[in-house]
C-alpha positions in Angstrom: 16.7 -74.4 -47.0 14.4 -77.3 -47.3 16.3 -80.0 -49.5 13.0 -81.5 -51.5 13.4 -83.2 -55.4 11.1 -80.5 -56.2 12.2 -77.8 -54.9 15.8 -78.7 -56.5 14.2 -78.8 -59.9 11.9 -75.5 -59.8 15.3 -73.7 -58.7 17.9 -75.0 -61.1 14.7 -74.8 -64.1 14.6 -71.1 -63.3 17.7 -70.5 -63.9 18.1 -72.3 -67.3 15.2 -70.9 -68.3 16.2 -67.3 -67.0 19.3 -67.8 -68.8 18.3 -69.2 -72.0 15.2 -66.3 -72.3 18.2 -63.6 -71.7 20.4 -65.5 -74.4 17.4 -65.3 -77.2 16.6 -61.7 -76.2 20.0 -60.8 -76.5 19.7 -62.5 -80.6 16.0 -60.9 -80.7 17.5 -57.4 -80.1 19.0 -57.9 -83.4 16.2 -59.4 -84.7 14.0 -56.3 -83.8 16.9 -54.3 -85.4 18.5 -55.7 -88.4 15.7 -58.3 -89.7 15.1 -57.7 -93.6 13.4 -60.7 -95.2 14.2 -59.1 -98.7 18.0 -59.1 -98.0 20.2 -61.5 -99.0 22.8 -60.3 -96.7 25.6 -62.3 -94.3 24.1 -61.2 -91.1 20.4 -62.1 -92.7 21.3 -65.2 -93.6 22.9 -66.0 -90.3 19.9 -64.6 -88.7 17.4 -66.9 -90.3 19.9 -70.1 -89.9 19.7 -69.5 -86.3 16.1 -68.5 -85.9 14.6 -72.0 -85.9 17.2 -73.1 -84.1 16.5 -70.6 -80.9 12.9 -70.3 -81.2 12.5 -74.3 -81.0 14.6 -74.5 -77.5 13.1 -71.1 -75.7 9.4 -73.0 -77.4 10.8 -76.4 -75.0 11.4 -74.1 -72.0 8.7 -72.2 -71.6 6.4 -75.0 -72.4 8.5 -76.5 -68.8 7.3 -72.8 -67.4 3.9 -74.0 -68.0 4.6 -77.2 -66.0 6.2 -75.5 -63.5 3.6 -73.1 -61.7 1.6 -76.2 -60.7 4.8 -78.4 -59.6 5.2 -75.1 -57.5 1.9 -75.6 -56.3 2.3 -79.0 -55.4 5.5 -78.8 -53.9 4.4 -75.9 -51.0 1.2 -78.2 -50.7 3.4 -81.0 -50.0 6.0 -79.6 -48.0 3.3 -77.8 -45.7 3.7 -80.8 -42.4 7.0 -79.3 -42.4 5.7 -76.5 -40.7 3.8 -75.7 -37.7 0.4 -73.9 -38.4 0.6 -74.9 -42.0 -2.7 -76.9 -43.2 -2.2 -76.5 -46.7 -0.3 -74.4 -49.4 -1.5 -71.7 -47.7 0.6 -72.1 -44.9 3.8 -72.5 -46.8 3.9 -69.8 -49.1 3.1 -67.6 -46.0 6.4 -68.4 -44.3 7.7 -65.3 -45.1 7.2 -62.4 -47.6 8.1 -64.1 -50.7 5.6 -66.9 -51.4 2.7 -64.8 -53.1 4.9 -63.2 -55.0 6.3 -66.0 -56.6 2.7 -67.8 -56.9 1.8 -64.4 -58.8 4.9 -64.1 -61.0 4.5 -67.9 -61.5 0.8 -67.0 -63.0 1.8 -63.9 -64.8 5.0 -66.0 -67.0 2.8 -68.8 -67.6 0.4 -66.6 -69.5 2.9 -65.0 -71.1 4.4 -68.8 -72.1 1.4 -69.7 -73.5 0.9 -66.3 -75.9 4.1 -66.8 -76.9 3.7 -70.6 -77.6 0.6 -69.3 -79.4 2.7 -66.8 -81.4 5.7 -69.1 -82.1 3.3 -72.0 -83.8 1.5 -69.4 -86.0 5.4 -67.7 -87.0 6.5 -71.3 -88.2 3.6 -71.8 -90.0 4.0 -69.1 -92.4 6.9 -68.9 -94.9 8.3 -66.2 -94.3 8.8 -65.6 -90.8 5.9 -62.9 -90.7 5.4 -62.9 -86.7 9.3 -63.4 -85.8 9.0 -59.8 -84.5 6.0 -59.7 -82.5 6.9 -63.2 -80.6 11.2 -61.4 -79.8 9.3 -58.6 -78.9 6.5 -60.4 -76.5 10.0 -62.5 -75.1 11.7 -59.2 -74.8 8.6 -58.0 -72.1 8.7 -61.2 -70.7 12.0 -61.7 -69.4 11.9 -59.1 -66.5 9.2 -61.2 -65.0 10.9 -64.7 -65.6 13.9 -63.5 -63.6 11.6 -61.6 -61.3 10.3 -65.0 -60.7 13.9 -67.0 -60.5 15.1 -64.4 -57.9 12.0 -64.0 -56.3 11.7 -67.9 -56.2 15.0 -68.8 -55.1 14.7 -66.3 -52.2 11.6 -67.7 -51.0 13.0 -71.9 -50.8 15.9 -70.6 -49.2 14.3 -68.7 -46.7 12.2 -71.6 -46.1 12.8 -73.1 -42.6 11.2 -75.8 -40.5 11.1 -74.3 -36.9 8.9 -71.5 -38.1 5.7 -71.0 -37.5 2.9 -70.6 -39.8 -0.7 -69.2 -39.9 -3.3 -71.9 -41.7 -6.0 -71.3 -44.6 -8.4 -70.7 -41.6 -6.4 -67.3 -40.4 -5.8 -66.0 -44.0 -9.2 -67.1 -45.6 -12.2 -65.7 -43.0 -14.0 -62.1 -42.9 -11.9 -61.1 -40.1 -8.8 -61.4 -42.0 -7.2 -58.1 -43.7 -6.5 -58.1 -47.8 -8.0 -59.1 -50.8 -9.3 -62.2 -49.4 -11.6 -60.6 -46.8 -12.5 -58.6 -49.2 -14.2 -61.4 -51.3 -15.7 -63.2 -48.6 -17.4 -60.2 -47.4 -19.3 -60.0 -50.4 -22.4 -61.8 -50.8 -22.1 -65.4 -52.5 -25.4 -65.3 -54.3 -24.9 -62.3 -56.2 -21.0 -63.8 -56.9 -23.0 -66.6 -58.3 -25.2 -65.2 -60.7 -22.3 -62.9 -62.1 -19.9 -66.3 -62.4 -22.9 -68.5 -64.7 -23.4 -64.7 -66.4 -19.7 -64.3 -67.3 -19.6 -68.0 -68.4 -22.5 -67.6 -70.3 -21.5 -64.7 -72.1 -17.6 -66.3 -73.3 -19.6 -69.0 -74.6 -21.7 -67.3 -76.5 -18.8 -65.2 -77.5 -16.6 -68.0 -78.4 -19.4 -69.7 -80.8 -19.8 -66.6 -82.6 -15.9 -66.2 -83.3 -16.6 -70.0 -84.3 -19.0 -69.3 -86.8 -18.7 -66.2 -88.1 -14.9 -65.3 -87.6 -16.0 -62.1 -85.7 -15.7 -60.4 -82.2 -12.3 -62.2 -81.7 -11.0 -59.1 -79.0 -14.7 -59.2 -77.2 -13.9 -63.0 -77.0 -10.5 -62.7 -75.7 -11.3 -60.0 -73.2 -14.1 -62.1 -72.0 -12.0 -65.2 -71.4 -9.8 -63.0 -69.2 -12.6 -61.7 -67.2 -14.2 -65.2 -67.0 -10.9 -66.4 -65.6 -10.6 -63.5 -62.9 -14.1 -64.6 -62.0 -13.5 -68.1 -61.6 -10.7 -67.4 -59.2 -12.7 -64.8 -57.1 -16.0 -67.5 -57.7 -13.8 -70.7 -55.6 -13.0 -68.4 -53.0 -16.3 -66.8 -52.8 -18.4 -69.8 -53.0 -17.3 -72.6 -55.3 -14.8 -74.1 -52.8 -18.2 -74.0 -49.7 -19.7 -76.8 -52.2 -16.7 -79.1 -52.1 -15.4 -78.8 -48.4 -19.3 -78.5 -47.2 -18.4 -76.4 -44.9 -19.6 -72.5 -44.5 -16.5 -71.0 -43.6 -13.9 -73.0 -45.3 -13.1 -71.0 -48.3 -9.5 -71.7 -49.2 -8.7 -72.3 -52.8 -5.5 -74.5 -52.1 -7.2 -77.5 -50.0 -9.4 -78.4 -52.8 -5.5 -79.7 -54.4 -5.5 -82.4 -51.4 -6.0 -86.1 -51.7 -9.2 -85.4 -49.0 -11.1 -84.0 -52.1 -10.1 -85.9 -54.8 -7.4 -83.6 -55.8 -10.1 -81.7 -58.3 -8.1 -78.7 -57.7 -5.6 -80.2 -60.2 -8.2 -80.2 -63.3 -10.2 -77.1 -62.0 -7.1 -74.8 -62.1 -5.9 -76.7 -65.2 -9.2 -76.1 -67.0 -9.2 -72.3 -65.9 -5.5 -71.8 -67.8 -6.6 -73.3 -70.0 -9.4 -71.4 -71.0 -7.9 -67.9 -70.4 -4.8 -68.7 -72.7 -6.3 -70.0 -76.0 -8.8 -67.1 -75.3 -6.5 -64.4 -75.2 -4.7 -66.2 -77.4 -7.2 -65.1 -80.1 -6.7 -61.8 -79.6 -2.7 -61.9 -79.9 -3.2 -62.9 -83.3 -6.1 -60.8 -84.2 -3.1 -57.9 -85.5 -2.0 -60.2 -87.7 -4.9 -61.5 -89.6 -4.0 -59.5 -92.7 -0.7 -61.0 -92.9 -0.5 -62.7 -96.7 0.9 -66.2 -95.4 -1.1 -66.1 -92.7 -4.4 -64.9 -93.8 -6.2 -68.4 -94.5 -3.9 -69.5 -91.0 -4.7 -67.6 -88.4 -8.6 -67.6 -88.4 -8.8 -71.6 -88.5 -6.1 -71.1 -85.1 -8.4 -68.2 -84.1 -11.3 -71.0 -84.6 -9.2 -73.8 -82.9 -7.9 -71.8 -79.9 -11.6 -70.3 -79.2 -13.0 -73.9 -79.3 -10.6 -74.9 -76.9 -11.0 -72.1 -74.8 -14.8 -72.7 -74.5 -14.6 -76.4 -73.9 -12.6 -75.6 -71.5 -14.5 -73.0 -69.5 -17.4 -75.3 -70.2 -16.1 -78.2 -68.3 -14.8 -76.2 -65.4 -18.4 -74.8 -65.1 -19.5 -78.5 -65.5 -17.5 -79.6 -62.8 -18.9 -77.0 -60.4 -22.2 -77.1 -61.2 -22.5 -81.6 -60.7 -20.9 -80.5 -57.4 -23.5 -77.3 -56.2 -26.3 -79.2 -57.4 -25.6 -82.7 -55.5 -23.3 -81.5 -52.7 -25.5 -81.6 -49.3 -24.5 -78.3 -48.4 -26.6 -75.4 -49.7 -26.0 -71.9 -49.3 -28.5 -69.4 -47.7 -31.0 -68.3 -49.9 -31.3 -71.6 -51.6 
């Protein structure tokens, strides 16, 4: 094992947070179970002392989770002159087997965080605890994953070792590669192009008529997640061409270096961003009805779309200053 600061701190994280989700699951078992606002009994009144209580720590955790997928990221791009072949991040999570699926457990948590963050805010804004069982019940799915992720994680840094050697971005990222990757490169960047502005286009528009109306909050939300699928596939494709200026550089981890600026940072930042208030809208679309929460949730619904549009609008900002004066132009152009 590599002994790095933070590497140290994503381990021993994990497991507090692993443990602390497993302790408030074991309470929201009960929760789902024996929760009666109505009842003026012992175990209800313990329950509801305690509620605050639990939900405000597990809220300081996983709001750490959401830290910790891009100190992840920055830690393997970091580390990666440790090994040999290694250019970039790329090159350190494929050391061995278990570096993508940490990067994708890392992804899946953080937007389960964030609903749940959602969730919690909207519960402690009503009176009477109307969401407490929808946001146990979301915690209850997502602790498989979080210690999916600790194990998965802690196997990975442990396996890491310096006298191994690595394949770069190049290897992994080209048309002759095998996997998803190839896969994207081989389809044409153009086309890739139009369906990104199109996808953007459309959450926007979405997103302003949730704004002001107060309608079409699933068709929002389910656009923000396809807008943020796109935007990964879209740097890979043809985004990350425009920053290296290079035709055949497409990795989506080198844009995190110091070389460019390290506008990876707000790019990725920007993306989360965007898909978790948007879907965010439609984990509280069930509860709209609810009587203390009925004047509530559309002015977060309102909130969290605005957020999620500004968001998506800056990214695609950010992209397009760089396509339109980067000196390298794709064919066709």
């Amino acid at each position: 094992m590599i002994l790095d600061p933070s590497i140290l701190a994503l381990l021993v994280s994990s497991v507090l947070i692993s443990l602390m989700t497993l302790y408030a699951c074991g309470y929201g078992v009960q929760i789902l179970r024996r929760w009666d606002i109505a009842s003026g009994s012992e175990l209800q009144l313990a329950l509801e002392r305690r509620t605050y209580l639990i939900s405000t720590i597990v809220s300081y955790f996983l709001a750490f989770q959401l830290v910790s997928l891009f100190l992840l990221i920055q830690t393997v791009d970091s580390i990666c002159h440790l090994f040999v072949g290694a250019m970039c991040a790329v090159g350190t999570l494929t050391v061995n087997s278990f570096g993508y699926p940490t990067l994708l457990l890392k992804v899946a948590t953080f937007i389960l965080a964030g609903l749940w963050l959602i969730l919690n805010y909207a519960d402690n804004k009503g009176y009477d605890y109307p969401l407490i069982r929808a946001k146990y019940l979301l915690l209850l799915i997502m602790a498989p994953f979080i210690v999916a992720e600790t194990v998965v994680q802690w196997i990975y840094f442990l396996g890491l070792r310096p006298d191994i050697i690595t394949s770069c971005c190049g290897s992994l990222f080209s048309q002759g590669s095998r996997g998803i990757a190839s896969e994207i490169l081989a389809a044409p960047s153009v086309p890739m192009e139009i369906t990104f502005y199109a996808c953007m286009l459309i959450t926007v528009a979405a997103g302003t008529r949730l704004f002001l109306r107060g309608k079409g909050g699933y068709l929002f939300a389910g656009m923000s997640g396809i807008s943020f699928a796109v935007s990964i596939v879209s740097i890979i494709s043809f985004i990350s061409l425009y920053f290296y200026e290079m035709p055949s550089h497409h990795c989506p981890f080198c844009i995190l270096q110091k070389e460019y600026g390290y506008v990876g940072y707000p790019l990725y930042g920007l993306m989360f961003l965007g898909a978790v208030t948007g879907l965010g809208v439609a984990t509280l679309q069930p509860f709209v009805k609810k009587e203390s929460l009925e004047k509530i949730i559309p002015a977060m619904q309102r909130k969290l779309a605005t957020v999620s549009v500004f968001s998506f609008l800056t990214f695609t900002a950010i992209v397009t200053w760089q396509i339109l004066f980067s000196s390298f132009k794709l064919e066709g152009y």
